[in-house]
Structures are given as structure tokens and as C-alpha cells.
C-alpha positions as CSV (number, residue, x, y, z in Angstrom):
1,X,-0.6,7.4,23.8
2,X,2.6,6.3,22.2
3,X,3.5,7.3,18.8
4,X,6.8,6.4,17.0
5,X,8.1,5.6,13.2
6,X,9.5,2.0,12.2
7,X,12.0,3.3,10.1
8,X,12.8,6.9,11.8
9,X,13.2,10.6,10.9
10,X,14.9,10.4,7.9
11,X,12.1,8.7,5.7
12,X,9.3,9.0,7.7
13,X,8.3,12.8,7.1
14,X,5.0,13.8,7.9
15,X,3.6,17.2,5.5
16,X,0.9,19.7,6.4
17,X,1.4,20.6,2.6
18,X,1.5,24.2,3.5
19,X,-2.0,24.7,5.5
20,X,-2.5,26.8,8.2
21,X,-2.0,23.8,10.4
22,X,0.3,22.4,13.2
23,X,1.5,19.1,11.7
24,X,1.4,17.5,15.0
25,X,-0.7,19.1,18.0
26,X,-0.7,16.6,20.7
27,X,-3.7,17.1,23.3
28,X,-2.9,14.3,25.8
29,X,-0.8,14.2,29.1
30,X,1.8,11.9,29.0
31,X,2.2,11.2,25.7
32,X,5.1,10.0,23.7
33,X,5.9,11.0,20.1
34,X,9.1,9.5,19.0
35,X,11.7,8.2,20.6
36,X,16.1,8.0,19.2
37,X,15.8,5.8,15.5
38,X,12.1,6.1,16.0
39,X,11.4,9.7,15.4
40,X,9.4,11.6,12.6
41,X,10.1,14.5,9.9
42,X,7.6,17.5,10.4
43,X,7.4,20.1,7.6
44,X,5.2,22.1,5.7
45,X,3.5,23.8,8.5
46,X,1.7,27.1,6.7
47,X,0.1,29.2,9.1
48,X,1.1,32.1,11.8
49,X,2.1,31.0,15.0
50,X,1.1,27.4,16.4
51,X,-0.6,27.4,13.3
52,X,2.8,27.0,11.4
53,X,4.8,25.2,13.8
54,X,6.3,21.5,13.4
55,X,4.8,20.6,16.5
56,X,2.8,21.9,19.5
57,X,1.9,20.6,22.9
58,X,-1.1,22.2,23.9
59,X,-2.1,24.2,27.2
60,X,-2.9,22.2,30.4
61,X,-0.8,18.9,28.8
62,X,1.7,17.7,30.7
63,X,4.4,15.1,31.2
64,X,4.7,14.5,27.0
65,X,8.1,13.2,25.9
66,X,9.0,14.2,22.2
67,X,12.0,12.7,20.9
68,X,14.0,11.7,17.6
69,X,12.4,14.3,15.9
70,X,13.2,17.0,13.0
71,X,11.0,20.2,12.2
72,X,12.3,21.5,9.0
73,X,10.9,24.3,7.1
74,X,7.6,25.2,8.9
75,X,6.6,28.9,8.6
76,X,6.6,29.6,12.7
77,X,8.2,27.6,14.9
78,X,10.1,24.1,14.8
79,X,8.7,23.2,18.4
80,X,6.4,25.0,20.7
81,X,5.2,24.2,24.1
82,X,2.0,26.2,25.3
83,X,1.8,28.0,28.5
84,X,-0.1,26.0,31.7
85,X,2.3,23.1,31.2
86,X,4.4,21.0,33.0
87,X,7.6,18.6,33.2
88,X,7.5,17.8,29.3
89,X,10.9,16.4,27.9
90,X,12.4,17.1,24.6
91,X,15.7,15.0,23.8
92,X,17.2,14.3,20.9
93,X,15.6,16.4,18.2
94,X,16.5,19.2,15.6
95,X,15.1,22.0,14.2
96,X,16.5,23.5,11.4
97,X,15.4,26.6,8.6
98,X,12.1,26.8,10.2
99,X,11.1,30.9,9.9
100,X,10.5,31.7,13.5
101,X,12.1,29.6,16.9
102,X,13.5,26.4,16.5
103,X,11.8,25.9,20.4
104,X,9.5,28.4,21.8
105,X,8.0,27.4,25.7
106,X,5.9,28.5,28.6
107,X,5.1,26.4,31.4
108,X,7.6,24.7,34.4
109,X,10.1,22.1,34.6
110,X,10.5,21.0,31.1
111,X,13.7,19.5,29.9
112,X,15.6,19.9,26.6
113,X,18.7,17.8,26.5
114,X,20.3,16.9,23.6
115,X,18.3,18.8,20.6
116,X,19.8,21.1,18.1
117,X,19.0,24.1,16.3
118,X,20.1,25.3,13.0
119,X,19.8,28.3,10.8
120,X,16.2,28.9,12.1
121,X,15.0,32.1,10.9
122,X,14.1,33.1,15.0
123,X,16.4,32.3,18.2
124,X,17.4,28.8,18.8
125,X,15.6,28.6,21.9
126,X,13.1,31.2,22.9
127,X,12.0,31.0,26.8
128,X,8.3,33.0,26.5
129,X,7.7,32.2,30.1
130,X,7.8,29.4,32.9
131,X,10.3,28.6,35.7
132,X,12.5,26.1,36.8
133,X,13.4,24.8,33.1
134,X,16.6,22.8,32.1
135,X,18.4,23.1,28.9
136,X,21.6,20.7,28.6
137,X,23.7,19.2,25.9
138,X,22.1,21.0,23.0
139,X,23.8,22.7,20.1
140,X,22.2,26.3,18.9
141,X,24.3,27.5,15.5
142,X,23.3,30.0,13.0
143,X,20.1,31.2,14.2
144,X,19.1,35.1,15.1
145,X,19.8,34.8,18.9
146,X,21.4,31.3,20.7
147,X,18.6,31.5,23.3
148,X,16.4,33.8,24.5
149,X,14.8,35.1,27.7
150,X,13.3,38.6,27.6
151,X,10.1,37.2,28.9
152,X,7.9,39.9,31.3
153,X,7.3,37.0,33.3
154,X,10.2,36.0,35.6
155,X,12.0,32.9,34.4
156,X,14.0,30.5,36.0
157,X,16.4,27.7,35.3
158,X,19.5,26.2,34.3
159,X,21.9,26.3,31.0
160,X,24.8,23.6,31.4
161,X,27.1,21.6,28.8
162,X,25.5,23.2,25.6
163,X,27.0,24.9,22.4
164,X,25.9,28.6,21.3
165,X,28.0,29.1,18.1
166,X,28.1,31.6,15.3
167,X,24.6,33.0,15.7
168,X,23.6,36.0,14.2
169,X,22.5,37.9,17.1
170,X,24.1,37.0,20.8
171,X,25.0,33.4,22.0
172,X,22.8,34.2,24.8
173,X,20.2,36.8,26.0
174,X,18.6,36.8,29.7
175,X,16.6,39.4,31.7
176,X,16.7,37.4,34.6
177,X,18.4,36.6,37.1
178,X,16.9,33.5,38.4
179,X,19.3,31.1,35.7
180,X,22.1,29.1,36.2
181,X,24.1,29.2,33.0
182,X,27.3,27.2,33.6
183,X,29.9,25.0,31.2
184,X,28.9,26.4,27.9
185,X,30.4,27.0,24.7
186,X,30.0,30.3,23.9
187,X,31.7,32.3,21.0
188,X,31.3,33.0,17.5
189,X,28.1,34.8,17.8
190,X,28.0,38.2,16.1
191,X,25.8,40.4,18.1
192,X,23.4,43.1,17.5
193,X,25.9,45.5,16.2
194,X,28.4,43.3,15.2
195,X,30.1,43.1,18.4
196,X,31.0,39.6,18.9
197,X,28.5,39.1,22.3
198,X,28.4,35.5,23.9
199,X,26.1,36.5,27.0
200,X,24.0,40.1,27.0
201,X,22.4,40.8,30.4
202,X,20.0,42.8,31.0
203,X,19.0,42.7,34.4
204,X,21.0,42.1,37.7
205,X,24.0,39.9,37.7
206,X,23.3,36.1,37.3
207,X,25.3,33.2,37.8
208,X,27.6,32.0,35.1
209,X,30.9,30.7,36.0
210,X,32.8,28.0,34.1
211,X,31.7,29.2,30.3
212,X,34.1,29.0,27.5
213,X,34.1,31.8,25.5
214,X,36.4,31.0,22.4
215,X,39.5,32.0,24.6
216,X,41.1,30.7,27.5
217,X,41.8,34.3,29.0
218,X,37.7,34.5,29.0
219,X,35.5,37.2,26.9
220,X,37.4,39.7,24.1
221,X,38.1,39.7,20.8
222,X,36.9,37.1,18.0
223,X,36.1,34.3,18.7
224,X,35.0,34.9,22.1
């Protein structure tokens, strides 16, 4: 199945009208919804949950490429991806004011390169569970937290070349140890108390060399 727009995201907007409805649940492996130019507006989702998300890939659906698209406004998340999944690919699409996550996922070896996430009224990126996931190129600003892993499941993957700035919360949260979180911009984010955290750790030391936090001389003061 292979879904895209003629004219793209900005005119082609698709509206669950507020009902307690995904506006796009897509039930089939290796589907693709959207592609760059091609891509879809998804707003108006009403409901709790997947129920009020922009778009949902269900459990047990793999290998689905969403692209091009925006989730704007939806009353949960922007983007979720269910648990029981596997290698799914989200490039090249925003969400922004939605009133939980921007992108909440379970599941393994999915890949989100080149999205962004704006002023979402959850964390950017919000890792529930799953392993072996790669997040590169994408740009988290204004949101509660950059990204998020406080999962009770252990979590595994790989952070490299994105842009956590001016969140409300901290840049990034992580209570594992299994990521790789390497030549990011970091700074600008507030933290819980208002004390200007890019990276909060809560478990045993991980691997993050090569970040820029807002200073050359490494973490401190605002901005980094």
C-alpha cells in the first residue's frame, strides 16, 4: 500500500473533526504514507491516546515508511508507533502543538531522521520501549522534554547530528545506558527547576562524547 498527496502537506490536510479517532491508523506491513513534496496534514485527532493521535502504526506492523508529513493540533500524540513492531522509518516530518508527544514508540530498529518537533505540549520524542532505535538529523525545540527515555523496559540506540533547543524541561532524559548519544546540539533547555540541563542521567554512565552544549568549554552556565 502506497499512499501519497499530489500537491503535498501544505494543502492537502486530512481532519478527524475532533472524534475520538486516529486520523490515519495504518494496519499493513510495509506500507508507505507520504513521501518529501508528497506528504499529508493530520489534525483534529479528539480522543485519549492513539485515539487522539495524528497517526498510528499499529502492533505487529512492520517495515512502514511515513514521510513528508505534519501532525498539528491533535489532542495526544503527533506520531505513535505501537509496541511488537519493527524497522519502520520516519523522515522528513513535523509535529508541532499537538497536546501530548510529538513521537511516542515501542518496538526495534526504527529510524527517525530528519523530522522536527515543535512546541508539543509532551516531549519531542518519547522512547516508551524497544531497542536498537536511531534518531539522527532531527530538530526538538520548545517542547516539555527534548527526548525522553524513562521506559522500565531497557532501551537501546543511538542519538547523532540532532538539535535539542530551548525545551522546557531537559534537552535530553535517559535511564539507560545502552545509547549512543553523540554530535548533538544541546543547550537552551530550561530544566525541571530551571537549571539549564542539556543531558539528565539517571542510570549508569552512557556514552556521549562530541555534544555541543552552547559553549565550547562544554556544560555551565546559559546557554549550555
Amino acid at each position: 500500500v502506497k499512499v501519497y498527496s499530489r500537491d503535498g502537506a501544505d494543502v492537502t490536510v486530512l481532519d478527524a473533526g475532533g472524534n475520538a479517532i486516529a486520523v490515519v491508523d495504518i494496519q499493513a506491513t510495509g506500507a508507505i504514507f507520504g513521501t518529501k513534496l508528497k506528504g499529508f496534514t493530520l489534525t483534529g485527532a479528539g480522543g485519549s491516546t492513539v485515539r487522539g493521535a495524528g497517526l498510528v502504526i499499529d502492533a505487529n506492523v512492520n517495515q512502514v515508511l511515513v514521510g513528508g508529513n505534519r501532525a498539528v493540533a491533535n489532542a495526544a500524540y503527533g506520531f505513535y508507533v505501537n509496541d511488537n513492531t519493527a524497522s519502520d522509518q520516519f523522515i522528513g516530518n513535523v509535529a508541532v502543538a499537538n497536546q501530548g508527544d510529538g513521537f511516542a514508540m515501542s518496538g526495534v530498529s526504527h529510524v527517525f531522521n530528519g523530522n522536527a518537533a515543535t512546541a508539543n505540549g509532551g516531549n519531542g520524542f518519547n522512547i516508551l520501549s524497544g531497542s536498537s532505535l536511531l534518531f539522527t538529523h532531527n530538530v526538538v525545540v520548545g517542547n516539555v522534554q527534548g527526548v525522553s527515555d524513562m521506559s522500565i523496559d531497557a532501551t537501546s540506540g543511538t542519538l547523532t547530528g540532532n538539535s535539542f533547543l530551548g525545551n522546557r524541561d531537559v534537552g535530553i532524559l535517559m535511564s539507560s545506558s545502552f545509547f549512543s548519544i553523540t554530535k548533538n546540539n544541546i543547550f537552551g533547555n530550561v530544566g525541571a527547576s530551571g537549571d539549564n540541563c542539556g543531558l539528565e542521567n539517571t542510570t549508569s554512565p552512557i556514552n556521549a562524547p562530541q555534544n555541543f552544549f552552547g559553549a565550547a568549554t562544554g556544560p555551565g552556565p546559559a546557554p549550555a
